[in-house]
ChimeraX commands (.cxc) that place a marker at each C-alpha (Angstrom):
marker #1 position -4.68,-76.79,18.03 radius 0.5
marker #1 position -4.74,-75.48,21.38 radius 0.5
marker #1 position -2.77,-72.13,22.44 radius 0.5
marker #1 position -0.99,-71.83,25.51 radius 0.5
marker #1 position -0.54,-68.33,26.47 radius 0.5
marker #1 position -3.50,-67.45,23.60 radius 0.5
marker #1 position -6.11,-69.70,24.86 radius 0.5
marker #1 position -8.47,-67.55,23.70 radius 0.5
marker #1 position -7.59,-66.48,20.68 radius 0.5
marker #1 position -6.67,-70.12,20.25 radius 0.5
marker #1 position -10.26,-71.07,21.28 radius 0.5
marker #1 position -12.08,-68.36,19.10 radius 0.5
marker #1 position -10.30,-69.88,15.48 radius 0.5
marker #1 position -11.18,-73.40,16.71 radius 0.5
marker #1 position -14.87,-72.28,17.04 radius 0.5
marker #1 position -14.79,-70.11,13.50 radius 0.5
marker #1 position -13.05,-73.06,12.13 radius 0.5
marker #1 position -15.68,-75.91,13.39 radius 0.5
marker #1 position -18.56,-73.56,12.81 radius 0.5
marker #1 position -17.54,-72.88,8.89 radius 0.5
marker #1 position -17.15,-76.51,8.31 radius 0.5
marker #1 position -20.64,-77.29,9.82 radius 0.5
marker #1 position -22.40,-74.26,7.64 radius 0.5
marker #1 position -20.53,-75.63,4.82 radius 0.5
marker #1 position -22.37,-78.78,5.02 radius 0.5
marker #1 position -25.48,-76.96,5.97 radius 0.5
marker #1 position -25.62,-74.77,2.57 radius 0.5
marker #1 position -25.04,-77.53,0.11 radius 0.5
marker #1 position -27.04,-77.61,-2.29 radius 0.5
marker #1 position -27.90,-74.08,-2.09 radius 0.5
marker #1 position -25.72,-72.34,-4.63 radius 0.5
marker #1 position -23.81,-70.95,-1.45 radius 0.5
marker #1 position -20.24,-71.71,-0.68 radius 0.5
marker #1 position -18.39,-71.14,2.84 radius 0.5
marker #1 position -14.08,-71.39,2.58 radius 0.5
marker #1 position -12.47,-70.74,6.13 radius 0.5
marker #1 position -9.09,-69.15,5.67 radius 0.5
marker #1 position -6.94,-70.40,8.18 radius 0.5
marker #1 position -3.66,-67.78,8.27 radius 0.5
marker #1 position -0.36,-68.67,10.07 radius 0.5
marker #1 position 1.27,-65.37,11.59 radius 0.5
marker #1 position 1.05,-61.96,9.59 radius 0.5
marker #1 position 2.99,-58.94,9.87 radius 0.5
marker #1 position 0.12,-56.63,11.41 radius 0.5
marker #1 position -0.32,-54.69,14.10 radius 0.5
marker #1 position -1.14,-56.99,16.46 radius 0.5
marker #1 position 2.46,-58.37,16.25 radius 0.5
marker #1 position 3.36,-55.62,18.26 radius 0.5
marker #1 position 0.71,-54.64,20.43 radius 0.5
marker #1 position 0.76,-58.15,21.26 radius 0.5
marker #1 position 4.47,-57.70,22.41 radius 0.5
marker #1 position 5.17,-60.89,20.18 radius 0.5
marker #1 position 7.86,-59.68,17.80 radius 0.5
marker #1 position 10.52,-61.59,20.00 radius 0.5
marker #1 position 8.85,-65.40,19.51 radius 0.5
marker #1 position 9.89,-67.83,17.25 radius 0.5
marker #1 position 5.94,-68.14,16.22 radius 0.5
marker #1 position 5.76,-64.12,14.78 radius 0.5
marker #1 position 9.79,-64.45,13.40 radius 0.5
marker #1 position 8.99,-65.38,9.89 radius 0.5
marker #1 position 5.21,-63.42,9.79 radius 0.5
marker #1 position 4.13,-63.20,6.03 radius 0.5
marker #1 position 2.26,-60.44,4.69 radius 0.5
marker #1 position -1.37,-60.12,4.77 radius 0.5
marker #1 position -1.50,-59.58,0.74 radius 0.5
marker #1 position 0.07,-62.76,0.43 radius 0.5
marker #1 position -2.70,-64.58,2.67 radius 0.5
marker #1 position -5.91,-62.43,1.00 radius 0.5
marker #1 position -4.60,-63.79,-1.83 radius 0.5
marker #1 position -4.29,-67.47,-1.47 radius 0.5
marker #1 position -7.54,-66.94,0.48 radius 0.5
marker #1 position -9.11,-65.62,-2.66 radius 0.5
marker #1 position -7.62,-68.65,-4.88 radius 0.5
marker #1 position -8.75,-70.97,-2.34 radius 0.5
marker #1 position -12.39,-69.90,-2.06 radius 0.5
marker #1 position -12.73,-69.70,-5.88 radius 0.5
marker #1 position -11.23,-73.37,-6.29 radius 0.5
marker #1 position -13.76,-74.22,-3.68 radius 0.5
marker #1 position -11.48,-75.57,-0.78 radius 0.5
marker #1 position -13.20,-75.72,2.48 radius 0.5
marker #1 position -10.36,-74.98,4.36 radius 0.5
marker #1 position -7.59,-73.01,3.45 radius 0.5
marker #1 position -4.30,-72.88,5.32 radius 0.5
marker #1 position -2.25,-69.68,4.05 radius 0.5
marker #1 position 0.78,-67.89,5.13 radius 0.5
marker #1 position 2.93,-70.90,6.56 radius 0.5
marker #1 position 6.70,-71.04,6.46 radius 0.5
marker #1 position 8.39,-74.20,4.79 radius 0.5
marker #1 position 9.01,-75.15,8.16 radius 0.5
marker #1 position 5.92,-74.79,9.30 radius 0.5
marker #1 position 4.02,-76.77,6.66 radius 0.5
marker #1 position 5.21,-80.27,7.92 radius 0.5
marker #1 position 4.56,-79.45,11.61 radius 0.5
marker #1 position 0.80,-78.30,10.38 radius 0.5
marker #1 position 0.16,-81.62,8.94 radius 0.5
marker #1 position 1.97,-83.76,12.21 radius 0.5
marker #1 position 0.39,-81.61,14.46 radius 0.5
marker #1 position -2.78,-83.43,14.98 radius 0.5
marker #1 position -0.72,-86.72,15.23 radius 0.5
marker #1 position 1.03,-85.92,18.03 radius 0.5
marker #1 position 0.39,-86.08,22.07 radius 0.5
marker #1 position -1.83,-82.90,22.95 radius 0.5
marker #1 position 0.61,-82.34,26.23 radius 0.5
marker #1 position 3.70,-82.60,23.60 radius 0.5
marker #1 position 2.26,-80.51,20.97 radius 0.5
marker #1 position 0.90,-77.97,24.23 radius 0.5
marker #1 position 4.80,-77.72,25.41 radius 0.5
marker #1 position 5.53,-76.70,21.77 radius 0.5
marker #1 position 3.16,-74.17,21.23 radius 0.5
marker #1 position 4.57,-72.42,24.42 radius 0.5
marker #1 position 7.96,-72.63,23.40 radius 0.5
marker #1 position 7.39,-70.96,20.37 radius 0.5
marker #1 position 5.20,-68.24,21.77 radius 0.5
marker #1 position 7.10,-68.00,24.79 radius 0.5
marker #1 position 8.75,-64.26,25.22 radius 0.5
marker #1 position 12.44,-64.08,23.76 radius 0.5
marker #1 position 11.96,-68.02,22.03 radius 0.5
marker #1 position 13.70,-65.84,19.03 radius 0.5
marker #1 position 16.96,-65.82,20.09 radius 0.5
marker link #1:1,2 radius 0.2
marker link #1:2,3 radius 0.2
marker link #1:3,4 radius 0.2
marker link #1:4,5 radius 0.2
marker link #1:5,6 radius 0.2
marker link #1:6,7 radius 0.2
marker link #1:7,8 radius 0.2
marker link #1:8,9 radius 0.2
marker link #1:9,10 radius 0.2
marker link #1:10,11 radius 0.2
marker link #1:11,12 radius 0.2
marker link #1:12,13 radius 0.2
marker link #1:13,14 radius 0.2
marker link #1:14,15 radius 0.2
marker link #1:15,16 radius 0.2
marker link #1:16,17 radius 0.2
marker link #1:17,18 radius 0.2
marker link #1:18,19 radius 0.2
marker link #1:19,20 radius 0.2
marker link #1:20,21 radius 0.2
marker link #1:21,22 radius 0.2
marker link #1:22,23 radius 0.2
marker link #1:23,24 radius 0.2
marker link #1:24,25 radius 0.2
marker link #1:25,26 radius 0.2
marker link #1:26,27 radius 0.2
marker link #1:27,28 radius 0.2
marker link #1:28,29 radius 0.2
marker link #1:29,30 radius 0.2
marker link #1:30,31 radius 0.2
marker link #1:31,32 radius 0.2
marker link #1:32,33 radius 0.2
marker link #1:33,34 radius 0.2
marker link #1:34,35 radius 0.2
marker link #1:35,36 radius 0.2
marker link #1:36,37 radius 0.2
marker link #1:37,38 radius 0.2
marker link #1:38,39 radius 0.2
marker link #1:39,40 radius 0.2
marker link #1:40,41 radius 0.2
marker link #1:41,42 radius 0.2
marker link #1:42,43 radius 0.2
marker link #1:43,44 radius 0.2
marker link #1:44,45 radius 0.2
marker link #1:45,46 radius 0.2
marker link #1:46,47 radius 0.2
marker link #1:47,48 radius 0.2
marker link #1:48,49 radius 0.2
marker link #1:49,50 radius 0.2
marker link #1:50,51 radius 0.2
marker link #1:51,52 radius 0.2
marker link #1:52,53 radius 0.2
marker link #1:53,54 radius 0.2
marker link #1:54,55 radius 0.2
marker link #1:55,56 radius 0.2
marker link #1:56,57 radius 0.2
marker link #1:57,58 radius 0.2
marker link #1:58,59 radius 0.2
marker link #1:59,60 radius 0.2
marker link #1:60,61 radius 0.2
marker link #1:61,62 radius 0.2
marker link #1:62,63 radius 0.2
marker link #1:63,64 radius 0.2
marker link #1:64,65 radius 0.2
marker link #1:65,66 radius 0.2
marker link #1:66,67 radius 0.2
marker link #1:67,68 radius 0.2
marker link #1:68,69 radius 0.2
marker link #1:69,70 radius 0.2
marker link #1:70,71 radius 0.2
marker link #1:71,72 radius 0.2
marker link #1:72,73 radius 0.2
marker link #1:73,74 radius 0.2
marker link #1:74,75 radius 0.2
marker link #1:75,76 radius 0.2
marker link #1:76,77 radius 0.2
marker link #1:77,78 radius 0.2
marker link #1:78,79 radius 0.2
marker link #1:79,80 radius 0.2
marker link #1:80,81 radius 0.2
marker link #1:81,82 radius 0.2
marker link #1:82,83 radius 0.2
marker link #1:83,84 radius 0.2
marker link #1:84,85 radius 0.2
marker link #1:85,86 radius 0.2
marker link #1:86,87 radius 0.2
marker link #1:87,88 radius 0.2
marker link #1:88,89 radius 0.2
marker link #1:89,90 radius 0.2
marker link #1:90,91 radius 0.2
marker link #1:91,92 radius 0.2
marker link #1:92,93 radius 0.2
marker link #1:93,94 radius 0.2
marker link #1:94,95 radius 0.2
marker link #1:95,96 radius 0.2
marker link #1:96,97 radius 0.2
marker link #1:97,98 radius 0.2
marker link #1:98,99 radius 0.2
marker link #1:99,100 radius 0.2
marker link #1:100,101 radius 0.2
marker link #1:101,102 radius 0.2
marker link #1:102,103 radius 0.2
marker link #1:103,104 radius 0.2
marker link #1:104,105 radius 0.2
marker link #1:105,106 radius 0.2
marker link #1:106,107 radius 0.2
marker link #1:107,108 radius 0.2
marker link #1:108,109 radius 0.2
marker link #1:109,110 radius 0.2
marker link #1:110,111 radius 0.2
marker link #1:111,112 radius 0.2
marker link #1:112,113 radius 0.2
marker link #1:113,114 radius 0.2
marker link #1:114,115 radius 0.2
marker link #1:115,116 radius 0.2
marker link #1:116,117 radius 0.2
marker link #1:117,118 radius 0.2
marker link #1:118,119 radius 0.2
view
């Protein structure tokens, strides 16, 4: 999904993400496993440093116990990709996501990452 106003951040999980799938592919058969955890936002420092405490994105941040955790569960059930630390609300909009127009789905990302898009 592509990150306006964390384009790079944005672009560095899209390349962890692509690259884990590919080396999971690339190990079978090798007694080797590869899970890429895939968090929504956590409440770490970078919440702060990141001045992002007042977006709609970091207003329901889960801890990062929780998302070690289903990280764990995930890797040892053997899911390839594991999506952890989403809000109810966030779920459905996960799944639509890649559904939708990029330039609509762009204009929400900014919205919700926009400065003050708490209020």
């Amino acid at each position: 999904m592509p990150g306006p106003l964390q384009a790079v951040y944005y672009a560095t999980k899209a390349y962890v993400t692509s690259w884990s799938n590919a080396l999971w592919r690339e190990v079978q058969g090798t007694g080797v496993t590869v899970s890429c955890l895939m968090p929504g936002a956590m409440q770490t420092g970078f919440i702060n440093r990141g001045d992002l405490s007042s977006t709609q994105l970091f207003a329901h941040a889960v801890s990062p116990e929780g998302v070690a955790k289903a990280g764990y569960e995930g890797m040892i059930e053997g899911k390839l990709n594991i999506t952890a630390g989403l809000t109810a609300a966030q779920k459905p909009f996960m799944k639509l996501a890649p559904m939708l127009p990029k330039k609509m789905l762009m204009n929400n990302v900014y919205k919700m990452q926009e400065q003050g898009s708490r209020k």
